[in-house]
C-alpha positions as CSV (number, residue, x, y, z in Angstrom):
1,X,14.4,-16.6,-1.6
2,X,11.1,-15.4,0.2
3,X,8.4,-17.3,1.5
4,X,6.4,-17.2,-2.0
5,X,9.5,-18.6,-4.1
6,X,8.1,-20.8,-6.7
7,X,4.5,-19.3,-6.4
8,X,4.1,-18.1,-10.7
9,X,1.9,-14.7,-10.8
10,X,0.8,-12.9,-13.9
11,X,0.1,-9.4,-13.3
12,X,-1.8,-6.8,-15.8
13,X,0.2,-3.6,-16.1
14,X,-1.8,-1.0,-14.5
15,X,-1.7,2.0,-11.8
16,X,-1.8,2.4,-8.1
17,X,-2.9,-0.5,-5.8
18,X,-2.5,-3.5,-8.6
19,X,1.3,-2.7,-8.9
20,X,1.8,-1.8,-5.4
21,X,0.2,-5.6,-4.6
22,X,2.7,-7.1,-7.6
23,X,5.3,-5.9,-5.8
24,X,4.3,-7.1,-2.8
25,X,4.1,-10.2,-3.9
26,X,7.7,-10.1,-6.3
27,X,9.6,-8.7,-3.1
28,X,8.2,-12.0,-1.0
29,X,10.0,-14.1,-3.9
30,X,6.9,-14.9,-6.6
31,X,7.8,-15.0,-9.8
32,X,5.6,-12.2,-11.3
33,X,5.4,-11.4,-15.1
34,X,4.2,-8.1,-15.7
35,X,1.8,-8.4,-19.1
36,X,2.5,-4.5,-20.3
37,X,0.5,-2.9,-22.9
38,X,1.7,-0.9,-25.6
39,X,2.2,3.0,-24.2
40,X,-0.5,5.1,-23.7
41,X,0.9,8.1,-25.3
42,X,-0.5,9.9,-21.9
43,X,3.4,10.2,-20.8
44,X,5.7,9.6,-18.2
45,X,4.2,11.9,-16.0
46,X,0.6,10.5,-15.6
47,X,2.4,7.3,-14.8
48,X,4.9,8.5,-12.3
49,X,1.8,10.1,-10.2
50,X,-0.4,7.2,-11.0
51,X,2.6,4.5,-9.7
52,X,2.8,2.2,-12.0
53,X,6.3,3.3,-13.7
54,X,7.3,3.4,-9.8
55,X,6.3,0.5,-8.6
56,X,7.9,-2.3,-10.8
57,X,10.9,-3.4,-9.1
58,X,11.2,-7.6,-9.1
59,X,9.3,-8.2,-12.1
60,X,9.8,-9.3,-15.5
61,X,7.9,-8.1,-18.3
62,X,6.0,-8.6,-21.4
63,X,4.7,-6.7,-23.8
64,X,1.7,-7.8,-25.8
65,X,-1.1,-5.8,-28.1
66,X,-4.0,-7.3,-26.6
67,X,-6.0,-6.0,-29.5
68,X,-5.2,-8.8,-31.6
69,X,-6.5,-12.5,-30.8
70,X,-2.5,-13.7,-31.2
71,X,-1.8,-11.9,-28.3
72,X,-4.7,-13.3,-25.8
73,X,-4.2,-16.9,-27.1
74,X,-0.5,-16.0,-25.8
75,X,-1.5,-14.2,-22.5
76,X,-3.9,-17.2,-21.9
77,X,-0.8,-20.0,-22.3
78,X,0.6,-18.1,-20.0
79,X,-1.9,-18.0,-17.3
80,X,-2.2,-21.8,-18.0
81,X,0.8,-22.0,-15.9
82,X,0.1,-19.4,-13.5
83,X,-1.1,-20.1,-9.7
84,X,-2.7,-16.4,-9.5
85,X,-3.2,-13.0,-12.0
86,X,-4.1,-9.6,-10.4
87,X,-5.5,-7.1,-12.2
88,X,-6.7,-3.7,-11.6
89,X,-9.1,-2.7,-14.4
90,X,-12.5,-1.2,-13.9
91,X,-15.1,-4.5,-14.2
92,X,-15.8,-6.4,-17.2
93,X,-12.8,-4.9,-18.9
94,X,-11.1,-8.0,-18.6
95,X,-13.9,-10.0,-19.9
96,X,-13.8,-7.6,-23.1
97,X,-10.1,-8.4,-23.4
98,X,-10.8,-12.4,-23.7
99,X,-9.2,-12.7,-20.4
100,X,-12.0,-12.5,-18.0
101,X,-12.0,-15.2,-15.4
102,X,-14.2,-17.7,-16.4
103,X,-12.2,-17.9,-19.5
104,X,-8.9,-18.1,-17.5
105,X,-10.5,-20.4,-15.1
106,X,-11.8,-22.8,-17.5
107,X,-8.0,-23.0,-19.1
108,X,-6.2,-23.4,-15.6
109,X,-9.2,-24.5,-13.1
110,X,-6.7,-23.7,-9.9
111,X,-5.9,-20.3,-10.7
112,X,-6.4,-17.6,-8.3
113,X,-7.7,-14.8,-10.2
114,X,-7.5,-11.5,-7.9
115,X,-8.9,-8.4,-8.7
116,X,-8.9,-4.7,-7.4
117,X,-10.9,-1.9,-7.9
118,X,-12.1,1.5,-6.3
119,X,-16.3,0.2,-5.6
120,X,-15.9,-3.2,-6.3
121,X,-17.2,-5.8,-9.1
122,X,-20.9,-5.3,-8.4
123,X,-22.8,-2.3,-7.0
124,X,-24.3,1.0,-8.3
125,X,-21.0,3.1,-8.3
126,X,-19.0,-0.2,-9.4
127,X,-19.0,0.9,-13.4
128,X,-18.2,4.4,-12.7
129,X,-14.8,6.4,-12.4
130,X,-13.1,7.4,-9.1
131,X,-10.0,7.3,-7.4
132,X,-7.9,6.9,-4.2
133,X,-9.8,10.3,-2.4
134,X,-13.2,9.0,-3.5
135,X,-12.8,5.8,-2.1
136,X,-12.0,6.8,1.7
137,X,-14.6,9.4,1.5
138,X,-17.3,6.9,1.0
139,X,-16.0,5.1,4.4
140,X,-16.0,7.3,6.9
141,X,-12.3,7.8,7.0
142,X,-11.3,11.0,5.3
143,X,-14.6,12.8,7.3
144,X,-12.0,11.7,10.5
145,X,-8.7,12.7,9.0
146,X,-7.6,16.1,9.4
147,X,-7.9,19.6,10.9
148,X,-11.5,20.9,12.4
149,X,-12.7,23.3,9.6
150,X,-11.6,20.4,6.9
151,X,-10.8,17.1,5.5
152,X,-7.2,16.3,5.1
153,X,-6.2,14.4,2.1
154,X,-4.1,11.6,3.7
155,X,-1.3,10.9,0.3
156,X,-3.3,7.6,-1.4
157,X,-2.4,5.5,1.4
158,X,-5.8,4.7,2.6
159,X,-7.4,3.8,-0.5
160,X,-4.8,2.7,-3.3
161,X,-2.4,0.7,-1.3
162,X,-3.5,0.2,2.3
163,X,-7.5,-0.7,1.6
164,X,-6.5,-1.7,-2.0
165,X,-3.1,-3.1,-2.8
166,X,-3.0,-4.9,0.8
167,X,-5.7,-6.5,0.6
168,X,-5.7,-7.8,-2.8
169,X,-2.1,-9.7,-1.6
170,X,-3.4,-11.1,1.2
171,X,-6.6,-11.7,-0.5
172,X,-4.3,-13.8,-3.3
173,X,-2.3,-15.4,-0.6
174,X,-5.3,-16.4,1.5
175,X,-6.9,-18.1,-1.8
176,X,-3.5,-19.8,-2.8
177,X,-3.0,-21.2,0.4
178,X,-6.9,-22.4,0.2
179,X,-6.2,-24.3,-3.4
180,X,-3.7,-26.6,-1.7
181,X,-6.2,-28.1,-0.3
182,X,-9.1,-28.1,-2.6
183,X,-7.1,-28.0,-6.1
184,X,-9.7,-25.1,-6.6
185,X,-9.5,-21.7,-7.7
186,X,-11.6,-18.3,-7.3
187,X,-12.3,-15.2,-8.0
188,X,-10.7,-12.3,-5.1
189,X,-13.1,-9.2,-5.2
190,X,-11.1,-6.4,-3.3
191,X,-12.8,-3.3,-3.1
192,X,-10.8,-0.3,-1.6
193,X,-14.2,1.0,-0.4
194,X,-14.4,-2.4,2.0
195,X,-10.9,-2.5,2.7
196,X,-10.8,1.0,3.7
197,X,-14.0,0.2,6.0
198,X,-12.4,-2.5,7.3
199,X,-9.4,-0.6,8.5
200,X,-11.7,1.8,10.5
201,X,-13.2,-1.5,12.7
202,X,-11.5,0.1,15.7
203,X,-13.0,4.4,15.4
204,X,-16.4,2.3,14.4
205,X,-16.2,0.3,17.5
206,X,-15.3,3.2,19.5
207,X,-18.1,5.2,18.2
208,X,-20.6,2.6,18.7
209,X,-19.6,2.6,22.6
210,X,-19.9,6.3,22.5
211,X,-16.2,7.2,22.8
212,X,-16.0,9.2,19.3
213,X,-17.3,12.2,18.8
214,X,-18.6,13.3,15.1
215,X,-16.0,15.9,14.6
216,X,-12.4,16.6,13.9
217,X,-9.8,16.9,16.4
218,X,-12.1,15.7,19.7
219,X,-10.9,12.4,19.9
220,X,-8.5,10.3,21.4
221,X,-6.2,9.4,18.3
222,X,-7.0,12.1,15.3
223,X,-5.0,14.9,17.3
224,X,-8.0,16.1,19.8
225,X,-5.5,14.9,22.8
226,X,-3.3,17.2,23.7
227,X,-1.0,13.6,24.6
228,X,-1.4,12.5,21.2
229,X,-0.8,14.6,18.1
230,X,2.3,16.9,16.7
231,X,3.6,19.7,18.2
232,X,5.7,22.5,16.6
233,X,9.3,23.0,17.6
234,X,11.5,26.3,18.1
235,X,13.2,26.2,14.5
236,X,9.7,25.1,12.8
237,X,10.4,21.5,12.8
238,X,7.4,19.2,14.6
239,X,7.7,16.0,17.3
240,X,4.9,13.5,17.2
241,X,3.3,12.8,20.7
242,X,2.2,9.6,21.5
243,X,2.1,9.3,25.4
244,X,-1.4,7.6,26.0
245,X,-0.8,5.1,28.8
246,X,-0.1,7.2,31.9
247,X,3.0,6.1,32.4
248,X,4.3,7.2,29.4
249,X,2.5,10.7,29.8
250,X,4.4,10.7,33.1
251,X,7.8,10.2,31.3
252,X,6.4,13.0,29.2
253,X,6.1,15.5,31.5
254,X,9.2,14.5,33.5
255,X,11.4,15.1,30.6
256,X,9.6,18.2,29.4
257,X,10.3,19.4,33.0
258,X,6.8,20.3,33.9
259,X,4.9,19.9,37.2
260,X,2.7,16.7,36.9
261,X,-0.3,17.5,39.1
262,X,-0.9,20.2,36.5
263,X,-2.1,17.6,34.7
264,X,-4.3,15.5,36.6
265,X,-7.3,16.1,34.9
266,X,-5.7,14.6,31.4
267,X,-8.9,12.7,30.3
268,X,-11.2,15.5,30.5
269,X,-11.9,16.7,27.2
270,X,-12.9,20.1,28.0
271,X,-8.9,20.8,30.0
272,X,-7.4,19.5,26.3
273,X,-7.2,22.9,25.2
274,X,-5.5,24.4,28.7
275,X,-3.1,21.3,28.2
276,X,-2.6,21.3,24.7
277,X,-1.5,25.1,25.4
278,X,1.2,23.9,27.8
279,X,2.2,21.5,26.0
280,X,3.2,23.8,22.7
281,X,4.8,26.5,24.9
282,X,7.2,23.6,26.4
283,X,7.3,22.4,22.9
284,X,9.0,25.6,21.2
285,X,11.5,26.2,24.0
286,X,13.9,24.1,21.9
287,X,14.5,22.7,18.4
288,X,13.0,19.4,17.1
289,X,16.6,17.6,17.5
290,X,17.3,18.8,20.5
291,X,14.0,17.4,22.1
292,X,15.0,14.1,20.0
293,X,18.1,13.7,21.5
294,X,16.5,14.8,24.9
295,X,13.6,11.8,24.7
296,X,16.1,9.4,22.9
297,X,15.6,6.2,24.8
298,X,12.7,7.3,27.2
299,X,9.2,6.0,27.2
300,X,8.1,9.2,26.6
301,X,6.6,8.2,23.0
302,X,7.5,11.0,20.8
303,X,9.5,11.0,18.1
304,X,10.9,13.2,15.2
305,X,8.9,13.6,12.6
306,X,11.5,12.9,9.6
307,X,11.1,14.2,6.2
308,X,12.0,11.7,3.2
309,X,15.2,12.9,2.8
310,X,16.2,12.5,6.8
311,X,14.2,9.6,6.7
312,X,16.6,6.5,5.0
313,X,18.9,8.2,7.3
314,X,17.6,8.0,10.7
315,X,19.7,5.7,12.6
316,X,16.8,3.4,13.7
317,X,16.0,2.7,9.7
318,X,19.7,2.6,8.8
319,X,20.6,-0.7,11.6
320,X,17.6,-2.6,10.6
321,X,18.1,-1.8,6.7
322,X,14.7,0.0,6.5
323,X,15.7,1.4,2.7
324,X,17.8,0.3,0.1
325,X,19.0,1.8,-3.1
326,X,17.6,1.0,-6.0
327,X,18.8,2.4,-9.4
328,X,20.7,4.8,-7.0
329,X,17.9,5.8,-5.0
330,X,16.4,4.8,-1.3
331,X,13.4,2.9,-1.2
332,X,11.4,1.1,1.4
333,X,12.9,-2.7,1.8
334,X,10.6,-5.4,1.9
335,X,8.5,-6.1,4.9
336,X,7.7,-7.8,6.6
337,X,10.7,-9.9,7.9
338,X,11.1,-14.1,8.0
339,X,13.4,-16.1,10.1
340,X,13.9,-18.9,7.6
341,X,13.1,-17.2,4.1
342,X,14.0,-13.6,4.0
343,X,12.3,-11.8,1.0
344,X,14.7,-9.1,-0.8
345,X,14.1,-7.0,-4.5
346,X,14.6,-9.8,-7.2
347,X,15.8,-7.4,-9.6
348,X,15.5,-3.7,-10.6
349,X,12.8,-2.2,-12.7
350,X,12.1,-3.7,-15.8
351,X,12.0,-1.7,-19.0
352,X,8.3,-2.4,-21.1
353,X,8.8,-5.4,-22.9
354,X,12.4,-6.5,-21.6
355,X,12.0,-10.2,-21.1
356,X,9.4,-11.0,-23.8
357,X,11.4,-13.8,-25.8
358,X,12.7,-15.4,-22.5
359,X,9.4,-15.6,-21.0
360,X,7.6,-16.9,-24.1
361,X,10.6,-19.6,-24.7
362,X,10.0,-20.8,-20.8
363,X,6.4,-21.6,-21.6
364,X,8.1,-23.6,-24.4
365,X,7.5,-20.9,-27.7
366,X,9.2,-21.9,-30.4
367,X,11.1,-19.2,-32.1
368,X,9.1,-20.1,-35.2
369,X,6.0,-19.0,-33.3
370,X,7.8,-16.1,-31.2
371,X,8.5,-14.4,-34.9
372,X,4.7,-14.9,-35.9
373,X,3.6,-13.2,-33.0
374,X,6.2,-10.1,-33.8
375,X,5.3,-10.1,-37.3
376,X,1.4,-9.4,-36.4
377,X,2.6,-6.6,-34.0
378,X,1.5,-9.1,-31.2
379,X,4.3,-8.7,-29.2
C-alpha cells in the first residue's frame, strides 16, 4: 500500500525532523528500519519533547552498539540493500561512526543518502549546537511571527518539521526518483535554516515590492488586518478571520450584521485599528460556537479555532478521517491522499530493538552469525 511500497529506507534513530521525515516516508508505504541506539539514560522525558519516542509509528527497528566494528559492518549490509538512509546528526558524526556517505556510497553506489540538520553540512554555525527556535530566527521568520512588543515562538513547526523534516522527504524522494534514471546516488543536504527561508519566498517577495512593513502586526497576513487574524469571543473562546477577497469580507459583514459602507476604506492601513475595534465588539456579542454555527457554510472565511481535544472531533476532520487512533490515542492520518495507492500507518510503534532478528535473517544472517553479534553486545 502507498505510493513508496517497495522503496527500502534505513533511518538513524534520532530527534525531531529526521523521525518526523521517517515517518513520512513509512506512512507513504517505505519499508523503513529504524537503526536504534542503545538508551541514552537521558529518560523518557527528553525524548517525548524531543519527538523521537513519538514519532515512530510504521517502522521496524533495530538495535545495534555502534561502538563496536560488528555492529557497523552489520548496519553497512544493511544499507547495501537500502535505496535511501536519513539521518539527523550534527555533521561528520556519521563519518566518525564508519557510516558516513562516502563509505555507504562506495558499498551501495545508488543509495540516496539524506541528511538533516539545523545550519547545514558546511558553514560557520554548521558544527555548533542549536535547535528548532534558532533556526527560524536566523531567517527572518520568527522576527514576523507574533504580537508587536515580541517574537512568538511558533511550537517547532517552522524549523524541525516544516523547514526540516519536509524537506528532507521530498529532498529523498526527489533524489530516488532521479536514480531511476541515472543508477546514481547522492548526498541530500537539508538545512532547516534554507528550508525555513525558502518557506518565507512569498513575505520576501512582498517586501521586496514594498508591501511589508518591518514590524509586527502591520501586515496583510501576520494579524495587522483587522480581515485577517483571531478575534475573542463572549465566553473566551477565539474565531479565526480570514475574509481577504472582498467578497468574502462582504459575507463577513453580512453575517456579523454590520453596515458595509462602514468599511469602505478596508485597505487603508491607518482605519485597521477603527475596524479592528468593530470588528471585536461584534465579535464578543456571542460565543465562539454560536458564531460557528452562524458562518457554517458561508464564505465568510472564519472558522473555530479548535483545541486538540475538539480537534479529532470536529465534524469536518471526523468525515474525511483526519485522525486515527493509535495505541488508543488520535493522531494525524497520513497526508496527503492518492487515488490509486492510499498510504495508511503500517504498524504501531515499535519498541527499541523489536524486530532485530527478523530484519538481520531478511538480509540473509545466519543465526550462527546473529548469536556472534549478541554475544559482543552488538546487537
Amino acid at each position: 500500500m502507498g505510493p513508496l511500497a517497495g522503496v527500502k529506507i534505513i533511518e538513524m534513530a534520532g530527534v525531531g525532523p529526521a523521525p518526523f521525515a521517517g515517518m513520512l516516508l513509512a506512512d507513504m508505504g517505505a519499508d523503513v528500519v529504524r537503526i536504534d541506539r542503545k538508551p541514552s539514560g537521558e529518560g523518557d522525558a527528553f525524548d517525548a519533547i524531543a519527538g523521537g519516542a513519538l514519532l515512530d509509528r510504521g517502522r521496524r527497528s533495530i538495535a545495534l552498539d555502534l561502538k563496536k566494528p560488528e555492529a557497523v559492518a552489520a548496519a553497512l549490509e544493511l544499507v547495501a540493500g537500502a535505496d535511501a538512509l536519513i539521518e539527523g546528526f550534527r555533521p561528520g558524526v556519521m563519518e566518525r561512526l564508519g557510516l558516513g556517505p562516502e563509505v555507504c556510497l562506495a558499498r551501495n553506489p545508488r543509495l540516496v543518502f539524506g541528511r538533516v540538520t539545523g545550519w547545514g553540512q558546511e558553514g560557520p554555525l554548521a558544527a555548533t549546537a542549536g535547535h528548532d527556535i534558532d533556526y527560524i530566527a536566523l531567517t527572518g521568520a520568527l522576527h514576523a511571527i507574533g504580537a508587536k512588543d515580541a517574537p512568538t515562538v511558533p511550537l517547532n513547526l517552522l524549523g524541525d518539521f516544516g523547514g526540516g523534516a519536509m524537506f528532507l522527504a521530498f529532498g529523498v524522494v526527489c533524489a530516488l526518483v532521479e536514480a531511476c534514471g541515472s543508477g546514481r546516488g547522492q548526498v541530500v543536504d537539508a538545512a532547516m535554516t534554507d528550508g525555513v527561508g525558502l518557506l518565507m519566498a512569498m513575505a520576501y517577495k512582498l517586501k521586496a515590492k514594498g508591501l511589508w512593513r518591518g514590524e509586527r502586526q502591520a501586515n496583510v497576513l501576520d494579524g495587522g488586518a483587522p480581515f485577517y487574524g483571531v478575534y475573542r469571543c463572549a465566553d473566551g473562546k477565539w474565531l479565526a478571520v480570514g475574509a481577504l477577497e472582498p467578497q468574502f469580507f462582504a459575507a463577513l459583514i453580512d453575517k456579523l450584521g454590520l453596515e458595509a459602507g462602514a468599511f469602505a476604506d478596508r485597505w487603508n492601513l491607518r482605519a485597521w485599528p477603527t475596524i479592528k475595534a468593530q470588528l471585536e465588539a461584534a465579535f464578543a456579542e456571542r460565543s465562539r460556537d454560536e458564531w460557528a454555527a452562524l458562518f457554517a457554510g458561508s464564505d465568510a472565511c472564519v472558522a473555530p479555532v479548535l483545541d486538540m481535544d475538539e480537534a479529532p472531533r470536529h465534524p469536518h476532520n471526523v468525515a474525511r478521517r483526519a485522525f486515527v487512533d493509535v495505541d488508543g490515542a488520535p493522531q494525524p492520518a497520513p497526508a496527503p491522499r492518492f487515488s490509486r495507492t492510499p498510504p495508511k500507518i503500517a504498524r504501531p510503534p515499535a519498541k527499541l530493538g523489536e524486530h532485530g532478528e527478523e530484519i538481520l535473517r531478511e538480509r540473509g544472517f545466519s543465526a550462527t552469525r546473529i548469536d556472534a553479534l549478541k554475544r559482543v553486545g552488538a546487537l
